[in-house]
Each structure stands twice: as structure tokens, then as C-alpha cells.
N, C-alpha and C positions, 0 to 999 in steps of 0.2 A: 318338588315336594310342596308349591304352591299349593296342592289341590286339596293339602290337609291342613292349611291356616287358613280357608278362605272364610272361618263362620266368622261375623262379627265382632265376636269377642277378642279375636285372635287381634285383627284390626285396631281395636280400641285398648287393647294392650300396647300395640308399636306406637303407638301415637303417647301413653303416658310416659312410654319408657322415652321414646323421642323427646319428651318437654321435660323429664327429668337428668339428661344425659347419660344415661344406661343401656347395655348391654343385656337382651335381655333373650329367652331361650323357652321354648316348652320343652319339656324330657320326659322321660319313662317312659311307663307303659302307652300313654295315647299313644307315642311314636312307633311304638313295638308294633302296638294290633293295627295300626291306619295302612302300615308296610305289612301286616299279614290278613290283612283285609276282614278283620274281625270287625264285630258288630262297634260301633263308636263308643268309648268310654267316655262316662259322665265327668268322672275323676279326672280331672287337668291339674298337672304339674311342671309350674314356670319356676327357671333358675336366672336370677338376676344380679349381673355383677357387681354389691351394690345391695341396700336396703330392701329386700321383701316386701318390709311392710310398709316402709313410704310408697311402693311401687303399688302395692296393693289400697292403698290410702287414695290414691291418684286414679284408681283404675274405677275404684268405686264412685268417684265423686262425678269423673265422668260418663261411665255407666246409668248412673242414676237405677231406684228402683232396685238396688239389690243392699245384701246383709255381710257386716264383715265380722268376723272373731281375729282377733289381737292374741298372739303366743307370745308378747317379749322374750319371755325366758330362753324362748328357741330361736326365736327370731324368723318365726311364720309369724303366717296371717293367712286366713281360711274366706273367700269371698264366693257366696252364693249367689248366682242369677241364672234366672227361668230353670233351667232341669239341671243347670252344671256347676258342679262346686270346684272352684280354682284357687288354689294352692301355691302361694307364693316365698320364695325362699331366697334369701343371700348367697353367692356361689361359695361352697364354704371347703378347707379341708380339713381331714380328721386325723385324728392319733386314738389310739385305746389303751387303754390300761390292762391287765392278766385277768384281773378280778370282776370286770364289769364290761359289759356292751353297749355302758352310755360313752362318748368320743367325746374327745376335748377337742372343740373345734375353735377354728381360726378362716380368718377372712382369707377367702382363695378366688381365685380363675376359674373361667367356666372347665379348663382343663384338669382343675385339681379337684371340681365337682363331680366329674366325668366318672376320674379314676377312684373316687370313694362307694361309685354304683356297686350293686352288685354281682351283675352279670352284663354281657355284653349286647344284648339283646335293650336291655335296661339302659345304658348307657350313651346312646343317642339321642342327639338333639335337633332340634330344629329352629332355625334361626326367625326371630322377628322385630328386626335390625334392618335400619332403611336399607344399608348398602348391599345386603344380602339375605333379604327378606324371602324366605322360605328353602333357603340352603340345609339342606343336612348337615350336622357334622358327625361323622363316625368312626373315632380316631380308633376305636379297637375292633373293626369288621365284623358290629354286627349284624350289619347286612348282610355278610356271607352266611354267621353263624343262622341270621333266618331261615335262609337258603338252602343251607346241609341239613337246620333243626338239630341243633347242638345248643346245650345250655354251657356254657365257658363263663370264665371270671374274666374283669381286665385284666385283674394283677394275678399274681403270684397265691395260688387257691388256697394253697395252706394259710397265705397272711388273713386272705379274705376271707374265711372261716372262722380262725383263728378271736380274730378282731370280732365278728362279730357272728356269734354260733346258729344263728336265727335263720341264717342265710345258708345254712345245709337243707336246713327244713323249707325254705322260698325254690329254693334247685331241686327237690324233688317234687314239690307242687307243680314248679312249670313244668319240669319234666312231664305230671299225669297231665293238666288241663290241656297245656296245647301239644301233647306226644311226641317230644322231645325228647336226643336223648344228652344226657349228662356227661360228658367226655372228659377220657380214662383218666388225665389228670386229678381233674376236677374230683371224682366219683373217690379217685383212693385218698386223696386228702380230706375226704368227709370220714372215711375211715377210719382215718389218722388221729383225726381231731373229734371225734363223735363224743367223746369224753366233756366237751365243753359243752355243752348242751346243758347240762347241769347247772350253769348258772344262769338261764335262760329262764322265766316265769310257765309256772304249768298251763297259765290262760294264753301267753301267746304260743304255748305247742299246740292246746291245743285247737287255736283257732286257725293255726297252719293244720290241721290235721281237720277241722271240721271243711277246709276246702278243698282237700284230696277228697274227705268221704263223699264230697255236692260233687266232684269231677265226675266226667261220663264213663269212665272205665279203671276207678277205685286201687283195684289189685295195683297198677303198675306202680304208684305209691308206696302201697304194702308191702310190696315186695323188693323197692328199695329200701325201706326202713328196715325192715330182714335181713338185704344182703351187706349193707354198710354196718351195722348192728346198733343203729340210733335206735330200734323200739326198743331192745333191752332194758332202755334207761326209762322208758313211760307206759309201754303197755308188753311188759313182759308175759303174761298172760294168754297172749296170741302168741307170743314165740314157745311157750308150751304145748303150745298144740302142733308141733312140726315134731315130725320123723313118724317111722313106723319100727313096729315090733314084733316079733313072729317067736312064739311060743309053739312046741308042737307041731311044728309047718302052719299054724294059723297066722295069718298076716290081719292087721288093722288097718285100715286107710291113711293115708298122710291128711288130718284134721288141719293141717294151715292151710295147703293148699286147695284143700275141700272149700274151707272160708273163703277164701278170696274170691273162687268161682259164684261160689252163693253172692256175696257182696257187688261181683260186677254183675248178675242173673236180676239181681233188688235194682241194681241200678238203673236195669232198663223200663223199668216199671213205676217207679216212681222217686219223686225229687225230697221224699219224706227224708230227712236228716236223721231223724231216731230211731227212722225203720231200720235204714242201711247200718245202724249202729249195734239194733238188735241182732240182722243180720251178721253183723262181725263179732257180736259176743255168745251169738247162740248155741256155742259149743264148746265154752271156756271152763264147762265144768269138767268136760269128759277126761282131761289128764289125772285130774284129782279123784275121779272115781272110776278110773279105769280096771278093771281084773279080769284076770284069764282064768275061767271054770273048767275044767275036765271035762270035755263032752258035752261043753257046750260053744264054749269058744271067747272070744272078747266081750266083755258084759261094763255100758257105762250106766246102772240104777243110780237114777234120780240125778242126772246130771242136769238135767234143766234148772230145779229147784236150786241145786248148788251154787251152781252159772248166775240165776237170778240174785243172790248174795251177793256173789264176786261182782254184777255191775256193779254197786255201793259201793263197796269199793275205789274202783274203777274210777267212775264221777268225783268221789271226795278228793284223789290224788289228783285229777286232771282240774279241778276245778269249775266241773261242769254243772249244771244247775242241779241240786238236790233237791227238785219239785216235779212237777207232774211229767215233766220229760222224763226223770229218774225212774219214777213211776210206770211209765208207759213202757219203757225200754225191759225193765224188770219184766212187766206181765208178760210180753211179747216172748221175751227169752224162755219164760215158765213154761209157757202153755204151745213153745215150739214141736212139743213131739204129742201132743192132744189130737189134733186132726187126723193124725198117721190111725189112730185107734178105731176110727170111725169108720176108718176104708174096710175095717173086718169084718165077713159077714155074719157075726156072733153080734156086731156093736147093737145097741139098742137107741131106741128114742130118746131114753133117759140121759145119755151120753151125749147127747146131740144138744137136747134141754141143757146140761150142766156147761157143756162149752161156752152153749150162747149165754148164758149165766154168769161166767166170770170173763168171756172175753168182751162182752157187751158191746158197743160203738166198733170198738176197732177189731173186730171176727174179719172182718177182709184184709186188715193190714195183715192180722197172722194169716192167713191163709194164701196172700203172696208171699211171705216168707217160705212158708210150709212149698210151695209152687216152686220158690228160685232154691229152694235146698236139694231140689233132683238135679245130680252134677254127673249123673251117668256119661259116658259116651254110645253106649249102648243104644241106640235110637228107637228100636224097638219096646225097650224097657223103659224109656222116659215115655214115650205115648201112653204105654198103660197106667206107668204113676200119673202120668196130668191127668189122665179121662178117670183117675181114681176119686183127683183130688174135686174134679168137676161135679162127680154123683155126691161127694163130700158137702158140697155148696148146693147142690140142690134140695139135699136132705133137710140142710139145713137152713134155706129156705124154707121148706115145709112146715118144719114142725115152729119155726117162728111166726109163720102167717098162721098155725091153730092156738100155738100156745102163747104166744106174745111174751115169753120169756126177757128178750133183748132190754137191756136197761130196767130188771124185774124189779118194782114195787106191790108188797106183799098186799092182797086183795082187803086184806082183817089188817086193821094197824093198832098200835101197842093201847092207846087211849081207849079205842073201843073194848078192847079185850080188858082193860080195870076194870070199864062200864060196864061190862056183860058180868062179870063174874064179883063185882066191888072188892076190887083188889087194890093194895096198896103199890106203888112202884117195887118192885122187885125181881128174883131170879126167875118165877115164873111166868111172867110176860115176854122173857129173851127165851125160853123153852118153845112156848108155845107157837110163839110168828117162829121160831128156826124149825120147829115140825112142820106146821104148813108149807112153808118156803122147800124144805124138803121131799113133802108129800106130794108139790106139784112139780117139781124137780124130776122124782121118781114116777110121775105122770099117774099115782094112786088119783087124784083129782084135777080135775080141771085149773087151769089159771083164770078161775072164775068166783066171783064174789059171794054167788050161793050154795058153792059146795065148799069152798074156804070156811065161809058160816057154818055149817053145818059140821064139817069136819073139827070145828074149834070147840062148837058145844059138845061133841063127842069126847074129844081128847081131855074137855074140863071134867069133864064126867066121869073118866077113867083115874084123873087126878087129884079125884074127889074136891071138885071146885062146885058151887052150885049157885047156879043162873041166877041172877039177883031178878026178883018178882016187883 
């Protein structure tokens, strides 16, 4: 294992821990990915039997040129140099209480550090100690579990949950990022215990949940929080949208599993986090406005509009930003079944102008939405929806390079319009720019400044306003 402590750093750690008489260890993840030959993490974590932050103290001074943060309270210490942030700690073990997932910890062995990991994979170290300087140690096999790709606990799953509920959510993360799978023990004691979750803060679910949705294949995630029944407790929402229904011999589609495919469809397309989130809500209204019409069959009106409500939702309980992300995600959701309209050959220019009108900047993010929502098997049938969606994006190309709609600022703005007519601020200044706005909307005028003009002296004239001389 020489061949993964050889950077410098690693070096100039053995050498502090040697002049301070400590036992001193990297662990976690670096060790997991260097053995699974993942890209090198930044993130370094050393266990030291013994003081952290004198060891961190000592590493610094002879480092030279780097920056330390002091945790006494924890008994870290955080030391940055060149691109890597090193993370040093006392070998500690832990106890929990029923009520909380902060541990009362006490001074332990690197063996009592080991077995407080969370998984076995997690739980390997590597030594950087004269007498066995780059030895592994791997007291719970996780080198095998690498090997098969099994995510396993040291201890006993139910305690390691139990203890600390965070770590159902960390086993199904690994699970999606490096395609691992969660083994039976492990999988039915998240089961068991999913109930604990609850005392778990909603920013770190869902910042465990904003790394499933960045993973390259989403679903497998989602669909362990489905089968263990941990989303129940945070986004029930989506578990509304599973099953089907058949009224009449009419059947509806299974809407969870439609998501997910859409969800990992977005995933291959882009690394956008609120797209892939629009993606997973884009259809959360349709339980709530689902009906079966006589002769006509499953009907979701105005589900989108719903949907975009229910994010608000959504974000307030997760604790997710209530700003322009909020924002985005909303529109996204809204104006998901917009483009579907335009593949019609009745649609008109007008309908093309109002898209690019309220989707403005991001008309392509929906439009890979609208792309990863064809979840056919049918191959035949998906080619003709893409090549639909493609004359979609062309159209709409078009009538942007004439009308210059995208990001529309009205040609006539509210000050000119007192000036022209010596108006005071009031209701008929918001009349008259939303008629224009409309008229070129409706493609009656150009998005042009002297039929805007003209169009306004017109309209004043109609509303008995008269041109100031």
C-alpha cells in the first residue's frame, strides 16, 4: 500500500507523528477510492492515537505555508495545503443516546476508531508509523466487501443505524455513486429502523439526497428509499406517485417508475442539480388531479401548475434554498407539458413566442426535460417523439431570431408612455405596456419600436387618452 502514501504530505505527517511519539493512521474514504482506483480525493482523513490537534499543530509548523482551523470542542483540527484539506482526529470511541446522534465519546485505539466507522469499506486504514509504514489494516474485510461491492457495517447493522440514523442514508448513497449493492442484513435493518430518521436534521437528508440526485444513475437511490420506506418520512410525494389504476379496462401508467427513468434520461445529459430535481417533481401533481372521464379515459388538468405549488412545499420542509433555485425548479415543473403543444400541427407562432416568453434563458433546460420525459420502450415511437421535439427547437429557433422574444423587454416602457400621454403613475400605464406585450406575443405587431409606437398611440386613442402636444 506504499504506493498510496507516497505524496509528501503523507511523509511529513510520519515524521510529526514520529517526534511526537504517536500512532498515527490515514482512513476512510482516500483508502476506499486509492483500492478502487477512483480519481484521488482531496479530502484526507488521519486518526491518531493521541491528540489531533497537537499532531495537526506539528504538521503545520513543519509544513510550512499552509492554514489550520482548531475544533477543540471536537477535538479536530482542519489543515489546508496546496489543493488538499487534511483532517486530523484523536482515535476515539463512541456511545449514543436513543434521542440524539451526537456520541459521547471517549479516548480509544485505532481498533475502537475502526469499529465506530460506518461501513466496512469506510473502515480501513493505512498505517504511517515507522515500523509499518504503508501497511493496511483491515480488521473487517473490506477489501473483500470491495471486491464482491457490498456495502456491509463492521458491527451489528441494526446497532449502526440505530446509533446513528444518517448512516442509512450514507449506505444507500454508496450504494448509487459507486454501484454497490447493500447486503440483506444491512438492507432489512434499515427497514427496521427507518423510523429513526426523524431525528436526523432535514439539511443533512437532504444533502445525502442532493448526492444521490449528482450520482450518474439516480433511480437506484430512489428506489431504495421506496423499498426500505425511508422517503415516506421526507418526500412522500414521489411515493404518491407509484401504483396503477384501471377503471373500465383503462390502465394509467406506474408515475414513480416513469420518474426515475426520466430522472436517470436528465441524468445523462446534464450535471444541472435543479434540473434533475425538476425532473423528479415534474409529475407530483398528477395524483392529486388525477380523474377517469367516461369516454375519454385518465385525465391529469393542470397538473403541472399543481406540481409547481407542491415544490414550495417541498423545499420549505427539506430545507432547501427558497430562492432562485426555488424558482427555477417551479418554472421548469410548470411549463413541462408546454412544448408537447407545439409538436401539434394546429400550434401556431404565437405559442412558440409565449414559451420563449416565460421560459426565457432556460427554454433548453425544459426542453431536455421535455426530451428525457419520452420513457417508451417502443423505439420506434421514441424516434418520432425526439424528431418531434427537434422541429420544436427549430421553430423555436426561428421565431426567436425574428422576434427576439427570449428575455422580452417591452419596446414602449412605462415613463415614455406618462410622457406621451401626461399621465400620472397609475392603472393605465400597467394596461397599456401588458396590451403591447400581448400584441407582440400574439405576433398582431412586430417586437419592434415603431410599431410598438404606433400601436400605443392607437390603443391611447381608443382609451380616450390624448397625445400631449
Amino acid at each position: 500500500m506504499k504506493e498510496f502514501v507516497s505524496h509528501k504530505v503523507f511523509k511529513v505527517i510520519a515524521e510529526a507523528s514520529d517526534e511526537l511519539g504517536l500512532e498515527t493512521y490515514v482512513v476512510g474514504g482516500y483508502v476506499r477510492d486509492s483500492l478502487l482506483k477512483r480519481e484521488g480525493s482531496k479530502d484526507l482523513d488521519f486518526v491518531t492515537v493521541g491528540s489531533g490537534i497537537a499532531l495537526a499543530k506539528k504538521v503545520v509548523k513543519l509544513l510550512g505555508r499552509s492554514k489550520i482551523a482548531v475544533f477543540k470542542n471536537f477535538g479536530t483540527a482542519q489543515v489546508k495545503f496546496e489543493d488538499l484539506e487534511l483532517e486530523f482526529v484523536g482515535a476515539r470511541k463512541e456511545s449514543y443516546q436513543r434521542d440524539s446522534r451526537k456520541p459521547i465519546v471517549e479516548d480509544g485505539t485505532l481498533e475502537d476508531d475502526q469499529k465506530r466507522r460506518d461501513f466496512t469499506i469506510n473502515a480501513m486504514a493505512i498505517s504511517l508509523n515507522k515500523n509499518n509504514f504503508g501497511e493496511l489494516i483491515d480488521p473487517f474485510d473490506g477489501v473483500e466487501d470491495l471486491k464482491n461491492r457490498i456495502i456491509r457495517t463492521p458491527l451489528e447493522p441494526s446497532i449502526t443505524y440505530s446509533d446513528d440514523p444518517l448512516r442509512m442514508m450514507r449506505a444507500i448513497r454508496f450504494s448509487c455513486q459507486l454501484n454497490f449493492e447493500i447486503e440483506a442484513n444491512s438492507l432489512e435493518a434499515i427497514q427496521k429502523t427507518k423510523q429513526r430518521i426523524e431525528i436526523i436534521s432535514k439539511e443533512r437528508v437532504s444533502d445525502e439526497l442532493h448526492k444521490i440526485m449528482l450520482s450518474p444513475k439516480p433511480s437506484i437511490g430512489l428506489r431504495l428509499f421506496q423499498e426500505t420506506g425511508l422517503m415516506d418520512y421526507f418526500l412522500p410525494e414521489i411515493i404518491a406517485l407509484k401504483g396503477v389504476e384501471e377503471v373500465d379496462g383503462q390502465l394509467h401508467k406506474d408515475n414513480f417508475y416513469h420518474t426515475l427513468q426520466v430522472v436517470d434520461n436528465i441524468a445523462e445529459t446534464t450535471d444541472n442539480l435543479w434540473l434533475r430535481y425538476a425532473a423528479l417533481f415534474h409529475d407530483i401533481g398528477k395524483p392529486v388531479t388525477k380523474k377517469f372521464i367516461k369516454g375519454t379515459g385518465w385525465t391529469f388538468h393542470s397538473h403541472e401548475f399543481v406540481g409547481a405549488k407542491m415544490v414550495y412545499k417541498i423545499f420549505k420542509r427539506m430545507k432547501m434554498p427558497l430562492s432562485d433555485k426555488l424558482k427555477y425548479v417551479q418554472k421548469i415543473v410548470r411549463l413541462s407539458s408546454r412544448p408537447i403543444a407545439i409538436t401539434e400541427d394546429t400550434a401556431t407562432d404565437s405559442a412558440a413566442r409565449r414559451l420563449l416568453f416565460d421560459a426565457g434563458d432556460d427554454i433548453n433546460d425544459l426542453m431536455l426535460l421535455c426530451e428525457a420525459d419520452i420513457t417508451t420502450q417502443n423505439l420506434k415511437k421514441k424516434k418520432g417523439f425526439l424528431k418531434n421535439f427537434q422541429l420544436v427547437r427549430a421553430r423555436l429557433k426561428e421565431v426567436e431570431n425574428s422576434d427576439h422574444i427570449r428575455n422580452f423587454q417591452p419596446p414602449v416602457g412605462g415613463e415614455e408612455i406618462i410622457e406621451t400621454f401626461n399621465l400620472r403613475p397609475g392603472p393605465e400605464i400597467g394596461k397599456i405596456k401588458e396590451a403591447i406585450k400581448e400584441a407582440i406575443l400574439d405576433g398582431t405587431i412586430k417586437n419592434d419600436r415603431d410599431e410598438a409606437w404606433k400601436f400605443m398611440i392607437q390603443l391611447g386613442s381608443e382609451m380616450g387618452l390624448t397625445v400631449k402636444s
